[in-house]
C-alpha positions as CSV (number, residue, x, y, z in Angstrom):
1,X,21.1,89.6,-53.1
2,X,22.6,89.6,-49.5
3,X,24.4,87.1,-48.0
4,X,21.6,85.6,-45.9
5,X,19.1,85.4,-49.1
6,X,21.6,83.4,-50.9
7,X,22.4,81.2,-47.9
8,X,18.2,80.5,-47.2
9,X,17.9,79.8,-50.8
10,X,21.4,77.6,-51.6
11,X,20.1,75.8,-48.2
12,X,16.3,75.1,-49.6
13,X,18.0,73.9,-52.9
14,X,20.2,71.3,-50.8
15,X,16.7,69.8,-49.9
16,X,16.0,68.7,-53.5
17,X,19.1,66.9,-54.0
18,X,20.0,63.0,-52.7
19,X,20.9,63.6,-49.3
20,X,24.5,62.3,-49.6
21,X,25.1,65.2,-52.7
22,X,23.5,67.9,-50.8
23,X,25.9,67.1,-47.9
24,X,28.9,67.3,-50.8
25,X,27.6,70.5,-52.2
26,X,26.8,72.4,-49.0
27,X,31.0,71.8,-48.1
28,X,31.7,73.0,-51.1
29,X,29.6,76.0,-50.1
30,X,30.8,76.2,-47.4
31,X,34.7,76.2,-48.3
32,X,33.6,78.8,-50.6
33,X,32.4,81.4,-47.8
34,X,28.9,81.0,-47.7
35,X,28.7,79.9,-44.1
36,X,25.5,77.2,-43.3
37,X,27.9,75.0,-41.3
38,X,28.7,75.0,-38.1
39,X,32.2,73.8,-36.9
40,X,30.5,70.7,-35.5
41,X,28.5,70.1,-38.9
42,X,31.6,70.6,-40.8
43,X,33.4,68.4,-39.1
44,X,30.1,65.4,-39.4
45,X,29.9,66.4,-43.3
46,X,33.6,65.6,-43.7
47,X,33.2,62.2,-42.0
48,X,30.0,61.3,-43.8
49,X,31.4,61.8,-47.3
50,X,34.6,59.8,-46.1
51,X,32.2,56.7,-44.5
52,X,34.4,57.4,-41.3
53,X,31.8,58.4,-39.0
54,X,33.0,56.8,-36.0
55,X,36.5,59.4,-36.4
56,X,34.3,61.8,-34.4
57,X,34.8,60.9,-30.7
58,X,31.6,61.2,-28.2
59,X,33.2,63.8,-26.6
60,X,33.6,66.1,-29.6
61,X,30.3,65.2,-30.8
62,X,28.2,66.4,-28.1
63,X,29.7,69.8,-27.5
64,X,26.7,71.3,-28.4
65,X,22.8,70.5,-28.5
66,X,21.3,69.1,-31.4
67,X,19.4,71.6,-33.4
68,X,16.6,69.2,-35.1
69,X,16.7,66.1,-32.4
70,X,15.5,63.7,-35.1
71,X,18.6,64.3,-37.2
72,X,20.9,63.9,-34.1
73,X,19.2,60.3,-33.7
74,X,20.3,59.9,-37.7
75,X,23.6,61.2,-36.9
76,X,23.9,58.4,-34.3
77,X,22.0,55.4,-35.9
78,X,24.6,56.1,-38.8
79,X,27.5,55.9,-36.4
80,X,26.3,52.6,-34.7
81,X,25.4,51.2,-37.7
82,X,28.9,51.2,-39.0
83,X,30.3,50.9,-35.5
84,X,28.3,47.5,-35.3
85,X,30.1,45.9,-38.1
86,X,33.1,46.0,-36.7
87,X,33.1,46.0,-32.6
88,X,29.8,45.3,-29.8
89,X,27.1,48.3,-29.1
90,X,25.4,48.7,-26.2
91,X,22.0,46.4,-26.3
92,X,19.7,49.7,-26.3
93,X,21.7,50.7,-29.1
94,X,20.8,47.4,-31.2
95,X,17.5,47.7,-30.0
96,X,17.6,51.4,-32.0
97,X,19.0,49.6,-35.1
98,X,17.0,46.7,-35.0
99,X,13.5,49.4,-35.4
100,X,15.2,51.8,-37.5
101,X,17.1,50.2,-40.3
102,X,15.2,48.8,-43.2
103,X,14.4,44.8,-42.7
104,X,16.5,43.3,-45.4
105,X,19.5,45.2,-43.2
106,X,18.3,44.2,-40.3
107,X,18.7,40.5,-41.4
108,X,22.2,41.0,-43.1
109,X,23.0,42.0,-39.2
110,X,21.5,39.0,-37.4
111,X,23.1,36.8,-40.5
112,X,26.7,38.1,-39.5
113,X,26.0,37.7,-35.8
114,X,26.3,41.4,-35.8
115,X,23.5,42.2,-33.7
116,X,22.8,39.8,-31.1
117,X,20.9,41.2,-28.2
118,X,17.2,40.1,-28.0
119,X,15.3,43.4,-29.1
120,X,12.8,45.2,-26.6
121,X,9.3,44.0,-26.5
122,X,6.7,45.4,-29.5
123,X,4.4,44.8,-31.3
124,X,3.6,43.8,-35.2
125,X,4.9,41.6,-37.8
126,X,8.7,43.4,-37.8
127,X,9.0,43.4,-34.0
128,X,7.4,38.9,-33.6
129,X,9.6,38.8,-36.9
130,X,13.1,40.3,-35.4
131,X,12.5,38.5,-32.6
132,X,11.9,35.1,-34.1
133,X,15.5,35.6,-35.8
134,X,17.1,36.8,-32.5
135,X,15.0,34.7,-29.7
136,X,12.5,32.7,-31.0
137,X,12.1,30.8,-27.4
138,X,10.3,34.1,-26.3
139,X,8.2,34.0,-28.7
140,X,4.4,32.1,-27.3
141,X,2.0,30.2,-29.1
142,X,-0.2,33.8,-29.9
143,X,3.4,35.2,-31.8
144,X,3.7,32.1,-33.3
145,X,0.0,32.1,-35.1
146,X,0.4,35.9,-35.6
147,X,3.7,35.1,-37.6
148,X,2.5,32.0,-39.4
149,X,5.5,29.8,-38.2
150,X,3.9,26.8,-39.4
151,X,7.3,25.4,-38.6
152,X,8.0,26.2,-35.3
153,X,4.2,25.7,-34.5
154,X,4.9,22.1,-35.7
155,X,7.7,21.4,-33.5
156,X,6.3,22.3,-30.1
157,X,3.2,20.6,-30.6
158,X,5.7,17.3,-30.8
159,X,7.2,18.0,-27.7
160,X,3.5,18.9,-26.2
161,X,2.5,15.7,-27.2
162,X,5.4,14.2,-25.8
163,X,5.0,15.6,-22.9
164,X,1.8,14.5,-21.5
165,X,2.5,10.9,-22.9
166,X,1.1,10.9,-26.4
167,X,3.8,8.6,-27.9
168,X,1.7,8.0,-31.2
169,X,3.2,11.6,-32.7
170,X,6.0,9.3,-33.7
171,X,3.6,7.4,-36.1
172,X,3.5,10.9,-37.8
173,X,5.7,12.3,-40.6
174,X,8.7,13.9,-38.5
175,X,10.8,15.3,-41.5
176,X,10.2,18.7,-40.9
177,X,11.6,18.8,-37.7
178,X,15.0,20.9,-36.7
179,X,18.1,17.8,-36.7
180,X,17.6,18.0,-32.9
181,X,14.0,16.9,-32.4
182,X,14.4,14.3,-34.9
183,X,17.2,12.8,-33.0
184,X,14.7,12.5,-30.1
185,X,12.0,10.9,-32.3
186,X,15.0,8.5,-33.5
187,X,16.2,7.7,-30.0
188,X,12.5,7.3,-28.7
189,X,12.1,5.0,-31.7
190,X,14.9,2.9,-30.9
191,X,13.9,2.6,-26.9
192,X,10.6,0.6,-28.1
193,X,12.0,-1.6,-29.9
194,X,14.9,-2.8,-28.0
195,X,13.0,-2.3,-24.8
196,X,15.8,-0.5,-23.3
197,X,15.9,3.0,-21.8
198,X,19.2,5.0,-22.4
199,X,20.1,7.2,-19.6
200,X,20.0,9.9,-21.6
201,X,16.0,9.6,-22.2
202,X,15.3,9.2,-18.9
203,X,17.2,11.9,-17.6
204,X,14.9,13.8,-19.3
205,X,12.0,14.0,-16.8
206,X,9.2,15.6,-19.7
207,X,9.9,12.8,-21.8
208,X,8.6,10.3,-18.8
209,X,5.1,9.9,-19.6
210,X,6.3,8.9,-23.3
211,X,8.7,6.4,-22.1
212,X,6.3,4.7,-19.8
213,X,3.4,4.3,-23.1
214,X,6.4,3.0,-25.0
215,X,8.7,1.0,-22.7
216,X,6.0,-0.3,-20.1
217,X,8.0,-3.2,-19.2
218,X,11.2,-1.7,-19.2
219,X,13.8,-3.1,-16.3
220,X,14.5,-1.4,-13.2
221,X,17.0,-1.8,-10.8
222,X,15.6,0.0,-7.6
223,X,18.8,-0.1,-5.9
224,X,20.6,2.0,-8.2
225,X,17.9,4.3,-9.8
226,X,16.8,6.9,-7.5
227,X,14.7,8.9,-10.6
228,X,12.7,7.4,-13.4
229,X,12.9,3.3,-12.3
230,X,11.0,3.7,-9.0
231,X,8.1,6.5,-11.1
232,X,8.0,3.6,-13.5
233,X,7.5,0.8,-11.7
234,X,5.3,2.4,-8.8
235,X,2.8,3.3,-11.5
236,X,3.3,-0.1,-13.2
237,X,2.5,-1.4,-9.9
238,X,-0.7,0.8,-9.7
239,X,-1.8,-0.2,-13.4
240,X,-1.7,-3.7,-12.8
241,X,-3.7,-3.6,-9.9
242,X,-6.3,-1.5,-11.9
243,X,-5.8,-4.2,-14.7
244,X,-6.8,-6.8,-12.2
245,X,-9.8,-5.0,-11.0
246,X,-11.1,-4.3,-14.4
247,X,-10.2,-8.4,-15.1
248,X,-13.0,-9.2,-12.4
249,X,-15.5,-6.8,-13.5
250,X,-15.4,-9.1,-16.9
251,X,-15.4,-12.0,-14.9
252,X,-12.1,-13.7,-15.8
253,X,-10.7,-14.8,-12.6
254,X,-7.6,-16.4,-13.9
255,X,-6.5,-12.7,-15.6
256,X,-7.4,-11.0,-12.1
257,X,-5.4,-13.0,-10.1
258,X,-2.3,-13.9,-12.6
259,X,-2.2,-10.0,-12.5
260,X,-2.7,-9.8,-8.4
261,X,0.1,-12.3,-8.6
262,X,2.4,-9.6,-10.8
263,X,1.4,-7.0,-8.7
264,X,2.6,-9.0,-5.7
265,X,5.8,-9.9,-7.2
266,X,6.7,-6.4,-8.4
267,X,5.4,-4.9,-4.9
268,X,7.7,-7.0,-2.7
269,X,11.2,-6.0,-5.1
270,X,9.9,-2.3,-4.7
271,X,9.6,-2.7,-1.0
272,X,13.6,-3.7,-1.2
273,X,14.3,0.4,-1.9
274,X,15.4,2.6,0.8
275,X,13.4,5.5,-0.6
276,X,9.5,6.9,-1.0
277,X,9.4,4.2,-3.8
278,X,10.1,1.4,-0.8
279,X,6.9,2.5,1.0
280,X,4.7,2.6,-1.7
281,X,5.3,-1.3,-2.5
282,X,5.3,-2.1,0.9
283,X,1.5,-0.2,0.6
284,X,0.5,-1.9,-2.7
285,X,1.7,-5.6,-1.1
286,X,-0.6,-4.2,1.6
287,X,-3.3,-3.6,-0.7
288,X,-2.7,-7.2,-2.3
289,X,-2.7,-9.1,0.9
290,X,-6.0,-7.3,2.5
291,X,-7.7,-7.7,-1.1
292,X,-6.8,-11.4,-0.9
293,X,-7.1,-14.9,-3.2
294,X,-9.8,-17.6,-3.0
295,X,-8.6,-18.3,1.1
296,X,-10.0,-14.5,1.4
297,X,-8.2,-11.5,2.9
298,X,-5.7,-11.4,4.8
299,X,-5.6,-8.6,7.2
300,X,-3.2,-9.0,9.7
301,X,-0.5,-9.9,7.1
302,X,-1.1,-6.8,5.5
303,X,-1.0,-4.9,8.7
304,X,2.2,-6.3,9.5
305,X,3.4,-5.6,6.3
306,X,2.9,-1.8,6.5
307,X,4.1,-2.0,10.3
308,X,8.0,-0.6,10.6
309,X,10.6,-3.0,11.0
310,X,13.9,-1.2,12.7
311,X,17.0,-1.7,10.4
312,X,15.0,-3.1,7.7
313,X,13.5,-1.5,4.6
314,X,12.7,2.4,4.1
315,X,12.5,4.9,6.8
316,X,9.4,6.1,7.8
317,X,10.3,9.5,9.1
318,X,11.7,10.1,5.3
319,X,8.3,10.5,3.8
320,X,6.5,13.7,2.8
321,X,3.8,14.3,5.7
322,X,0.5,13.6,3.2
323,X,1.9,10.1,2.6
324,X,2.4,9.6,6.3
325,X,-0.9,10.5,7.2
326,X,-1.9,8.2,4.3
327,X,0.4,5.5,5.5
328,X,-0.9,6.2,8.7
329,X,-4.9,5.9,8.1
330,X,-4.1,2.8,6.4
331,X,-2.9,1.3,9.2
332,X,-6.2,2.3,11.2
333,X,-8.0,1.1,8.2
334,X,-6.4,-2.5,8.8
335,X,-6.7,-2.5,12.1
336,X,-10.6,-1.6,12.2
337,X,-11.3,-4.8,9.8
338,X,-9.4,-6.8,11.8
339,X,-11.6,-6.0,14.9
340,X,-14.7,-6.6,12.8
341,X,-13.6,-9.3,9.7
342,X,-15.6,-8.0,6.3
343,X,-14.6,-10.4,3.2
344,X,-17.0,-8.3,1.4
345,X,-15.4,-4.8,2.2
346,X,-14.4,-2.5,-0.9
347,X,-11.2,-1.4,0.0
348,X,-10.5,0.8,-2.6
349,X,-13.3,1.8,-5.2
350,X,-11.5,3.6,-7.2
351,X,-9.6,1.4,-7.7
352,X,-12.0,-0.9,-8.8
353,X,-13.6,1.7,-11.0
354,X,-9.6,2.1,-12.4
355,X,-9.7,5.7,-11.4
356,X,-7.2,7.7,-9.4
357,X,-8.4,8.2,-5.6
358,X,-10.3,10.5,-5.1
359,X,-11.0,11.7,-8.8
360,X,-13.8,14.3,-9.2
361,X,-14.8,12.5,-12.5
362,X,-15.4,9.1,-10.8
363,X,-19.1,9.3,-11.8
364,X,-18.6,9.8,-15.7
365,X,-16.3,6.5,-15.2
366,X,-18.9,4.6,-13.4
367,X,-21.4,5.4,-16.1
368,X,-19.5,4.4,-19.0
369,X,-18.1,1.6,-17.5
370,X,-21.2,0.0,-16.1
371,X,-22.4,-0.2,-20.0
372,X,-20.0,-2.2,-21.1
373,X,-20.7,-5.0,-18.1
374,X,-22.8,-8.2,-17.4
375,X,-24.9,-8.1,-14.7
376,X,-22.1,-9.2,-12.3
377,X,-19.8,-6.5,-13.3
378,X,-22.7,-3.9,-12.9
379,X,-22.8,-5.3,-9.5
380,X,-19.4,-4.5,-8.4
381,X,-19.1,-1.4,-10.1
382,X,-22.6,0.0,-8.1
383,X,-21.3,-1.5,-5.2
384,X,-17.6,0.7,-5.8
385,X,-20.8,3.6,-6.4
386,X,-22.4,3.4,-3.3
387,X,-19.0,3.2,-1.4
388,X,-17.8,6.0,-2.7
389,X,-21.1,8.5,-2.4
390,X,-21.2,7.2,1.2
391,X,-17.3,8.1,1.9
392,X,-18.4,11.6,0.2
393,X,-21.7,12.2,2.5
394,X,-19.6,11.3,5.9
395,X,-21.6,7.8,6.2
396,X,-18.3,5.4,6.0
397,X,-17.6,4.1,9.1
398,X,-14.0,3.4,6.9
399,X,-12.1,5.2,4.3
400,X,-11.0,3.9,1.2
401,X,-7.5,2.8,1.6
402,X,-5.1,5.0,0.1
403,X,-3.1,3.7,-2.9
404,X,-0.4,5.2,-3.6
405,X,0.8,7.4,-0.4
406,X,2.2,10.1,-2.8
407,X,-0.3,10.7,-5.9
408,X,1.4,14.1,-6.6
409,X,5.2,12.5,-6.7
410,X,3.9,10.0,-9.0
411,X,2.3,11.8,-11.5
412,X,2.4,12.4,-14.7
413,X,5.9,15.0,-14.5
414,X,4.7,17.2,-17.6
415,X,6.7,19.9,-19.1
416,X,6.6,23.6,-18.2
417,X,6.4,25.8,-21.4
418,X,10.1,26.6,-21.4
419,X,11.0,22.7,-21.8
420,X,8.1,23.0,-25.0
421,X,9.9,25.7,-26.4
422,X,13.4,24.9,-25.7
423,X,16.0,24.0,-28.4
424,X,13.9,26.5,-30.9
425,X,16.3,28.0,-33.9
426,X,16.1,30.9,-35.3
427,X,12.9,31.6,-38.4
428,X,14.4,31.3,-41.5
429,X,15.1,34.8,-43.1
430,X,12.4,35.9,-44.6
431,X,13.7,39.0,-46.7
432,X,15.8,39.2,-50.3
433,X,19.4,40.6,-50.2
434,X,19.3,44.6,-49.1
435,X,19.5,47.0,-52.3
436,X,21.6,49.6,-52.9
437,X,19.3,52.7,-51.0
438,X,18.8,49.7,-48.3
439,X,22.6,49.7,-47.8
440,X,22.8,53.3,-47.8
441,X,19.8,54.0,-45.8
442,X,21.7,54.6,-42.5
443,X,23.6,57.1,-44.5
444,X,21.4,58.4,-46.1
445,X,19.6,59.4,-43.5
446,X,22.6,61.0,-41.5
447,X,23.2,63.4,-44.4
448,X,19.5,64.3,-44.9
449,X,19.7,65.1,-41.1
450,X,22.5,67.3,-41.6
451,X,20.8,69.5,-44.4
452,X,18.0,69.9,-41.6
453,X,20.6,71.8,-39.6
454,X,22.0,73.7,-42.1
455,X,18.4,75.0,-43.3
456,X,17.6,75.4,-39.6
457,X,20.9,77.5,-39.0
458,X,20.0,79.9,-41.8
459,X,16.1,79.9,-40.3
460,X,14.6,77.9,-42.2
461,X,11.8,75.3,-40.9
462,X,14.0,72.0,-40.4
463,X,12.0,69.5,-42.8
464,X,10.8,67.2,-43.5
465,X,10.8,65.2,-40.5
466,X,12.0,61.8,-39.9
467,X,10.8,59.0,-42.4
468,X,8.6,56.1,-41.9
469,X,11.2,54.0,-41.8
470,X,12.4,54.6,-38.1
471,X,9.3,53.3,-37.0
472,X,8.4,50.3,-39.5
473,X,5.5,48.3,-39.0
474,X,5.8,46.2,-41.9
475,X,5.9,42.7,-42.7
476,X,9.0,40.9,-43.8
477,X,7.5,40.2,-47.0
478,X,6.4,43.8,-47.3
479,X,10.1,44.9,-47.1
């Protein structure tokens, strides 16, 4: 038998064997004469059987191209796989480990803080699942329902809630909740029942809408808070005045004008700011004067009220320019019904519907609404109709008056989705402890890529190929 039989058929044996013996035998081989090493796989035999694979520098390694290209990529994935125990990888390096090595691996490595850069995009139950352990706050609502992170699916929905003021999630059971967002629950908790606002909470500009359904009447000192106190009280402001409307519509006076009264009150401390906040209670004092008591309105006062006193109160030239050309056309609006006196005139229907100005639902409020009224309240609430429709068709000879100047800066703030995902941890592993051939896959695999090259030096076809595992699809409970 010649020299090159023997070697095809020592070299097709190898393929029978475990991987990490075949790699043993063929040096032995080898040493013996029978050459089916190169220099280069000699010298990557020798460190795989001492688990030193990372002895071979880059340089030495690449003096020659790769025979069978999927068992150079084995070659490597073994090196960084050991090399990542002990010192950082480049991130596209991670990202190789991350798809190749089997799951339960992959999780000893996040466990360890081993691998820590956030893997590239995919798709499948590995890819959402490696990525809820490295960056779950990538992850979107789709990932989440495709993972079945009950958990995590939970916990945004309470900050959701939170954020667009529902307040009653903290009549729900919280205890599943990461330590963090049951803090906030807690410290939300403990702001309705003293009645007291920490800075801390309203720093927080998402959790405003929730603060305002659970601290209504919370105390502001307008001097000295620039941020949530003037939002507060300007919509308080607003509320009451909608309160009061609604009030008359029932037909209890004494509610409507106690409440006018409130709103009168609270208006003149707002109009004591130097800010935006200043010039919408000087507007709403406006409003209050021109709506006026039993002596009737009072136009002129609330003209001069809105007129700009020099050295006194806020600036004028500081507001946005839609809330001067508000400010503005109320003025006009003032001055017209002092030319022609009108006790009768609406000033604001939607106000008197309790609707933001001009809200495109208005009608589905007017409907509802006009149900629950006597005859008196039906009265005033068609009367706010026909206002309205004849603003809408051009036929007002004068506007509704604006209330507030700013809608948009006092709206409900909201929350982006990164606030709703933000403070996220990591999904609890869900594999079992990596078995033996797990450990050893990475190995494994390095020596089965170096039998390739040794059948492929002696001509053989270099097989098989790659396994399924460098490009796993599986769940982690299929692992």
């Amino acid at each position: 038998m010649s020299a090159d039989v023997l070697a095809r058929a020592v070299a097709s044996t190898m393929r029978t064997l475990p991987p990490v013996k075949a790699v043993d035998l063929l040096r032995q081989v080898h040493g013996s004469g029978l050459c089916l090493l190169t220099p280069r796989l000699t010298v990557r035999a020798e460190a795989l059987l001492d688990k030193k694979p990372n002895r071979i520098s880059d340089m030495d390694d690449s003096d020659a191209a790769p025979s069978v290209l999927a068992a150079e990529e084995a070659w490597w994935l073994y090196r960084d796989a050991e090399r990542v125990e002990y010192s950082k990888i480049p991130a596209e390096r991670e990202h190789a480990l991350a798809v190749a090595l089997p799951l339960p691996v992959v999780d000893d490595l996040i466990d360890r803080r081993r691998l820590v850069h956030r893997p590239l995009p995919g798709t499948g139950q590995r890819a959402l699942y490696i990525r809820s352990r490295l960056a779950p706050t990538d992850l979107d609502q789709e990932d989440l329902e495709e993972l079945g992170w009950e958990g995590e699916l939970a916990r945004r929905q309470f900050r959701s809630r939170l954020a667009v003021g529902d307040s009653s999630v903290l009549q729900e059971d919280l205890h599943g909740l990461p330590p963090t967002d049951r803090e906030l629950a807690v410290a939300l908790t403990k702001a309705r029942q003293s009645g007291q606002i920490p800075p801390a909470l309203q720093d927080q500009k998402w959790l405003w809408g929730a603060l305002e359904k659970l601290v209504p009447q919370a105390a502001v000192n307008v001097r000295r808070d620039r941020t949530f106190g003037p939002w507060l009280l300007v919509r308080r402001l607003q509320r009451a005045v909608r309160m009061a409307h609604r009030a008359l519509l029932y037909g209890d006076s004494k509610k409507h004008q106690a409440l006018m009264r409130t709103a009168l009150n609270e208006a003149s401390v707002l109009a004591t700011a130097w800010s935006d906040a200043g010039w919408e209670g000087l507007n709403i004092l406006a409003y209050v004067q021109a709506v006026g008591g039993p002596d009737g309105p009072r136009y002129t006062d609330a003209l001069d009220t809105l007129m700009p006193q020099p050295g006194k109160g806020p600036r004028e030239d500081r507001l946005a320019g839609g809330a001067r050309r508000r400010l503005d056309e109320n003025r006009n609006i003032l001055r017209a019904l002092i030319r022609r006196p009108d006790s009768s005139h609406l000033l604001n229907p939607y106000l008197v519907l309790g609707i933001p100005d001009d809200a495109e639902d208005w009608k589905d409020h007017w409907r509802q609404l006009r149900r629950s009224l006597n005859d008196d309240g039906e009265a005033q609430v068609n009367e706010a109709k026909d206002a309205i429709e004849r603003f809408q068709r051009g036929r007002s000879e004068i506007p509704p008056f604006s209330v507030p100047l700013a809608p948009e800066k006092w709206a409900l703030p909201g929350a982006d989705e990164s606030v709703i995902r933000r403070g996220g941890a990591p999904m609890p592993r869900q594999t079992p402890q990596p078995d033996a051939d797990e450990q050893e896959f990475a190995r494994a695999e390095a020596a089965r890529g170096i039998v390739c090259n040794a059948c492929h030096n002696v001509g053989l076809p270099a097989e098989p190929e790659a396994p399924e595992h460098f490009v796993p699809e599986s769940s982690p409970s299929d692992q």
